[in-house]
DSSP file (Angstrom, degrees, kcal/mol; ACC not computed):
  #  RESIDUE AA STRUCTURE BP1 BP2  ACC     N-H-->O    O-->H-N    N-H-->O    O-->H-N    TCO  KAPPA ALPHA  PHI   PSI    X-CA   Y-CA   Z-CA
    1    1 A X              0   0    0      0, 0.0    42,-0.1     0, 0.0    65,-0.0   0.000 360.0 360.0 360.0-132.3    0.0    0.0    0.0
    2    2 A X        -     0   0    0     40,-0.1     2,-0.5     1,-0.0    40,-0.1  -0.082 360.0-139.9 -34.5 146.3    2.3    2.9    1.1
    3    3 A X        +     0   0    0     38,-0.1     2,-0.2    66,-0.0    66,-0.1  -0.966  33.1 160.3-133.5 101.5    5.8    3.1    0.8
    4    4 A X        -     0   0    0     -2,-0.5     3,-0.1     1,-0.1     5,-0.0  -0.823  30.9-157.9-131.5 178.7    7.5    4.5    3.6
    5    5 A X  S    S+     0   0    0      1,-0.5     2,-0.3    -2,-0.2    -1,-0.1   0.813  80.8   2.8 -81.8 -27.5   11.3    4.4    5.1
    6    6 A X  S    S+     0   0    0      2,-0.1    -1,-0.5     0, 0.0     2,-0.1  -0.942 105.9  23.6-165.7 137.0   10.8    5.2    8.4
    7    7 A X  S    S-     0   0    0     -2,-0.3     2,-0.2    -3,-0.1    -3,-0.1  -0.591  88.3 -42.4  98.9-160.4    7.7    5.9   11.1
    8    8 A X        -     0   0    0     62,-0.3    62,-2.1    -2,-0.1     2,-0.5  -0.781  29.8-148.8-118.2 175.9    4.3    4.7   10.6
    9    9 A X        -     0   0    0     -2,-0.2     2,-0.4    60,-0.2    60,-0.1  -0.926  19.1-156.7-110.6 147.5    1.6    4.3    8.1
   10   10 A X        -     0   0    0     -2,-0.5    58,-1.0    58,-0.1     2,-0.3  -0.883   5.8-163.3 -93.8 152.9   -2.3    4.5    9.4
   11   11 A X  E     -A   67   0A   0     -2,-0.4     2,-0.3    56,-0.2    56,-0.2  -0.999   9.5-177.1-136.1 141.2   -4.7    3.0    7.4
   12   12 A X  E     -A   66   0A   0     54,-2.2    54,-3.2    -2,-0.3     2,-0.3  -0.886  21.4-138.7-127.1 161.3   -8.5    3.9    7.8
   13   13 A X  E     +A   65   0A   0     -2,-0.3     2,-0.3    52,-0.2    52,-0.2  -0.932  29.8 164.8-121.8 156.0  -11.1    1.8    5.5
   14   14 A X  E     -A   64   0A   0     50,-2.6    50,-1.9    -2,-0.3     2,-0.5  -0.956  29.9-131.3-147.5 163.0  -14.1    3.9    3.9
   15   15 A X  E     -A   63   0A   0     -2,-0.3     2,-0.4    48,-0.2    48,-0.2  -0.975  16.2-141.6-126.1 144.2  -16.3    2.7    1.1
   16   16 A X  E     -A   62   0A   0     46,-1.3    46,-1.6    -2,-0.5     2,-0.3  -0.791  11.3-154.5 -88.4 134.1  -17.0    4.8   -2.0
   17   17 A X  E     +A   61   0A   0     -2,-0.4     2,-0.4    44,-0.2    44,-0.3  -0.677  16.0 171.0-140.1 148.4  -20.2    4.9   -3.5
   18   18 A X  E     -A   60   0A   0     42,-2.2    42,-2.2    -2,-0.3     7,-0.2  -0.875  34.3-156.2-153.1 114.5  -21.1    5.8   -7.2
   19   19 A X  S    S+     0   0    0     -2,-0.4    -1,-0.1    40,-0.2     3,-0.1   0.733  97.5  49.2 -97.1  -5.3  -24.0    5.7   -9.5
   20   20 A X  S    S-     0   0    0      1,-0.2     2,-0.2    40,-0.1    -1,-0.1   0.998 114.8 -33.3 -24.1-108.1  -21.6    5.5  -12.5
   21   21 A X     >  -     0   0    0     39,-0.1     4,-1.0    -4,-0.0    -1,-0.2  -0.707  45.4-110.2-129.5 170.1  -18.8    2.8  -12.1
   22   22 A X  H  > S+     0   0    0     -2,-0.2     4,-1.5     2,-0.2    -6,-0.1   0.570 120.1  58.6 -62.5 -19.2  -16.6    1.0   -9.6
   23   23 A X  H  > S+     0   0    0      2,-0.2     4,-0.8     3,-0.1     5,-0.3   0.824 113.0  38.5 -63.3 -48.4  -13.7    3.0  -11.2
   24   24 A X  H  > S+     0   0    0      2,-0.2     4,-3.4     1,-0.1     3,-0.3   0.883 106.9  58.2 -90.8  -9.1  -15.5    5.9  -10.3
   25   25 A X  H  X S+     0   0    0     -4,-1.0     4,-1.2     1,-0.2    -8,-0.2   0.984 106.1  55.5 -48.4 -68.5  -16.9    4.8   -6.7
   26   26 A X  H  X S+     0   0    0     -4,-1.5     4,-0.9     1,-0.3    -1,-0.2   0.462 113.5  42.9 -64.1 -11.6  -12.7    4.3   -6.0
   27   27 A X  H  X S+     0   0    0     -4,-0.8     4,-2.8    -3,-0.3    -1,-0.3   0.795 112.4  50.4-101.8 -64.7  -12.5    8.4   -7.1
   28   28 A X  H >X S+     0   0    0     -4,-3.4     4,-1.8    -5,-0.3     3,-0.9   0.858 111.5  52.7 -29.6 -78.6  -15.7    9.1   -5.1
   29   29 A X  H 3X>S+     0   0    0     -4,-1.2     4,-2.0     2,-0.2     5,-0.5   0.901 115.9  31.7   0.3 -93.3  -13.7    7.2   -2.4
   30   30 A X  H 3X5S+     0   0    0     -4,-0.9     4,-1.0     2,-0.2    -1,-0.2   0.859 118.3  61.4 -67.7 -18.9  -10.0    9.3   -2.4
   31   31 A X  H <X5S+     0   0    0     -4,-2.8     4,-1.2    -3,-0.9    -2,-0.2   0.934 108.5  34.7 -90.4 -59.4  -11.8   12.3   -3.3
   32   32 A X  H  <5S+     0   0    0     -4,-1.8    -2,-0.2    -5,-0.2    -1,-0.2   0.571 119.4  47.0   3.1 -44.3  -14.0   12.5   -0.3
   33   33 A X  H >X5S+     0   0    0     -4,-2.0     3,-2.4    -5,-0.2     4,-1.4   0.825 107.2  64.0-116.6 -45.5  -11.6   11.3    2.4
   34   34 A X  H 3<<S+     0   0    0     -4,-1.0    -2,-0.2    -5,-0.5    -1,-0.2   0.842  85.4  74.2 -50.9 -22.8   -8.8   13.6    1.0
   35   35 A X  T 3< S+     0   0    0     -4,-1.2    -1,-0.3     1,-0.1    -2,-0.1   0.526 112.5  10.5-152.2  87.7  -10.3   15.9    1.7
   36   36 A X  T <4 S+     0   0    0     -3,-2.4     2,-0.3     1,-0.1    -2,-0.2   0.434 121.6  69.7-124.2 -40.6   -9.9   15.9    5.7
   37   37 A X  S  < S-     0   0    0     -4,-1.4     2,-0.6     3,-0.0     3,-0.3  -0.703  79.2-156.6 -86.2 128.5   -7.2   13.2    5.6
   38   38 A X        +     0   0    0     -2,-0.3     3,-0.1     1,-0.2    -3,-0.1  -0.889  59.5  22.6-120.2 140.7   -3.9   14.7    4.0
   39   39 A X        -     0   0    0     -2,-0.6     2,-0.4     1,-0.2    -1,-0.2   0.762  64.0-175.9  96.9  38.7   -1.5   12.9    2.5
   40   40 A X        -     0   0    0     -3,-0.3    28,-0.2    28,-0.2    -1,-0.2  -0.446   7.2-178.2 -88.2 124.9   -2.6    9.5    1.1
   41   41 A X        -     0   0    0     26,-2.0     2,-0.2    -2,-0.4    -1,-0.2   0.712  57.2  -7.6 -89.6 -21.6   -0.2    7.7   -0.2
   42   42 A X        -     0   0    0     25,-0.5    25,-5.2   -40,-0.1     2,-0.3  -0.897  48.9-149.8-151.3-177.6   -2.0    4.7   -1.3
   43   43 A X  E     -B   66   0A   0     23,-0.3    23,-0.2    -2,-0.2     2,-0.1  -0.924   4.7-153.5-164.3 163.1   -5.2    2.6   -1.5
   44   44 A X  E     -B   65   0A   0     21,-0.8    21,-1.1    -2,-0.3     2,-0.5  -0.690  18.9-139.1-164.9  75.8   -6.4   -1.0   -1.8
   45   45 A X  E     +B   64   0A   0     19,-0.2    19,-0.2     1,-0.2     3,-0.1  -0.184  27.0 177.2 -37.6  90.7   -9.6   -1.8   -3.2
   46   46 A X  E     -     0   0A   0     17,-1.6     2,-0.2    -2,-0.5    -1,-0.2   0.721  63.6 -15.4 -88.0 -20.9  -11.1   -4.9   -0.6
   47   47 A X  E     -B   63   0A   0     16,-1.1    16,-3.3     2,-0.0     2,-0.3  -0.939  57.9-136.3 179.4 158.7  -14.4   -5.5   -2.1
   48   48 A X  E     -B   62   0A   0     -2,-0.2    14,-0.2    14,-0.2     2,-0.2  -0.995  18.9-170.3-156.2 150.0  -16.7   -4.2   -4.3
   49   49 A X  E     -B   61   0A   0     12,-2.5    12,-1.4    -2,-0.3     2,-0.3  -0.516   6.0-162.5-113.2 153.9  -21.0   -3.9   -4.1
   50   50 A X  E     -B   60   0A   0     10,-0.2     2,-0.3    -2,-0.2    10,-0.2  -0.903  13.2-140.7-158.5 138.2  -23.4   -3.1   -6.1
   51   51 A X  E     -B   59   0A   0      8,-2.6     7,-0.9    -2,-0.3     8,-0.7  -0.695  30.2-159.6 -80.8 132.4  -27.3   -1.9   -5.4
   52   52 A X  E     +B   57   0A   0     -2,-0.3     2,-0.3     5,-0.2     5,-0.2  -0.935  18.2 178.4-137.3 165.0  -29.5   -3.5   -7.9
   53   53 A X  E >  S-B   56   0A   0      3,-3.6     3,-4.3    -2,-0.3     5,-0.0  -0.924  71.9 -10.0-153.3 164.2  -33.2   -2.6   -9.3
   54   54 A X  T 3  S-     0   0    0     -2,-0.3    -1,-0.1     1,-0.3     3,-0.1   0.601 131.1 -48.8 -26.2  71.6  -35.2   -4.3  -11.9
   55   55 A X  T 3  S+     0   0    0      1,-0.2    -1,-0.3     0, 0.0     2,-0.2   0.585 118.3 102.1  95.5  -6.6  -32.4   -6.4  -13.0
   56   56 A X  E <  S- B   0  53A   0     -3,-4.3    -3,-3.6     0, 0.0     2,-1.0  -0.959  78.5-106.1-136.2 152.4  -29.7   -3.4  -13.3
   57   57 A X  E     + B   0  52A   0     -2,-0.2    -5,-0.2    -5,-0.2     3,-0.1  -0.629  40.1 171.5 -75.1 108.7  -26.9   -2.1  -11.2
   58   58 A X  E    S+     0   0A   0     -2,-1.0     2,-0.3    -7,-0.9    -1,-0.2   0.799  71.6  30.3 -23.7 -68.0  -28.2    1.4   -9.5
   59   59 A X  E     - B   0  51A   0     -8,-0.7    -8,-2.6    -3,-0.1     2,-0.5  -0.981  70.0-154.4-130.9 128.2  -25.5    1.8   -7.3
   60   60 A X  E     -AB  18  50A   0    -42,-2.2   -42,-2.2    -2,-0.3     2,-0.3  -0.854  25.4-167.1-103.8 118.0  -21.4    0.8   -7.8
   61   61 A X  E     -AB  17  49A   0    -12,-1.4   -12,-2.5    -2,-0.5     2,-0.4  -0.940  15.4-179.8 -40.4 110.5  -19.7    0.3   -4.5
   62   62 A X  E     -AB  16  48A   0    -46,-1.6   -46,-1.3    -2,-0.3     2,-0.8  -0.922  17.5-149.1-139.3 128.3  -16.4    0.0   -3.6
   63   63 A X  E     -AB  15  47A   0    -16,-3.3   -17,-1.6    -2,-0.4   -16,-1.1  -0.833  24.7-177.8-122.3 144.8  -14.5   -0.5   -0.2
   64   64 A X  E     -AB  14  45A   0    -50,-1.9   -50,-2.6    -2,-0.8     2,-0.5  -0.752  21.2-157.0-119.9 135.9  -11.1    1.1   -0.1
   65   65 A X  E     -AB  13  44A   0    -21,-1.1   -21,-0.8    -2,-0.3     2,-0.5  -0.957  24.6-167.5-104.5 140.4   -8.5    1.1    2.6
   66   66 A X  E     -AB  12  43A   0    -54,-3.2   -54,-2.2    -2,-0.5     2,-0.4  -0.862   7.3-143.2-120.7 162.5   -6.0    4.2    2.2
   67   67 A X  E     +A   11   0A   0    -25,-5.2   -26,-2.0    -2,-0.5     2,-0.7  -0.920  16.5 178.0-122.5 119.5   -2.9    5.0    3.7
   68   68 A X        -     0   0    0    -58,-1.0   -28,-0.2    -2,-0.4   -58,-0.1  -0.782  37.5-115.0-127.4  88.5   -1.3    8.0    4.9
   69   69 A X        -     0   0    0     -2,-0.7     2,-0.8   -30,-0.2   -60,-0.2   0.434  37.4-114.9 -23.8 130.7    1.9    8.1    6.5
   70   70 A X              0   0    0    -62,-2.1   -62,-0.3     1,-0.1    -1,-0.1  -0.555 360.0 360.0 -73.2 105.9    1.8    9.5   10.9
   71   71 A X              0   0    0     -2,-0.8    -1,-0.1   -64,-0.1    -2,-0.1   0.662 360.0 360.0 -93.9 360.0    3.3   12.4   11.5
């Protein structure tokens, strides 16, 4: 995930939600949580959801853990 030399990483998990794509749920996702959390260094796509209604996807789901180095 994050790539660091020294210190620690947090990782927090959030899921992103999208009426799109799952590409764009995972954008929903880093753009949201960047920004209050600064500095993400990576992300890691754990599962992905989907709301469905007569027979078509509604809503694309994604849950992401990101990582942002502890200052």
């Amino acid at each position: 995930m994050a790539h660091i030399n020294d210190g620690a990483v947090k990782v927090i998990e959030i899921i992103g939600i999208s009426s799109k794509s799952f590409d764009d749920a995972v954008q929903q996702a880093l753009l949201k949580a960047s920004a209050s959390v600064k500095g993400i260094t990576g992300l890691e796509v754990v599962k992905h959801m989907a709301s469905v209604s007569d027979n078509k996807i509604t809503t694309y789901k994604v849950q992401v853990k990101l990582a942002f180095p502890v200052l």
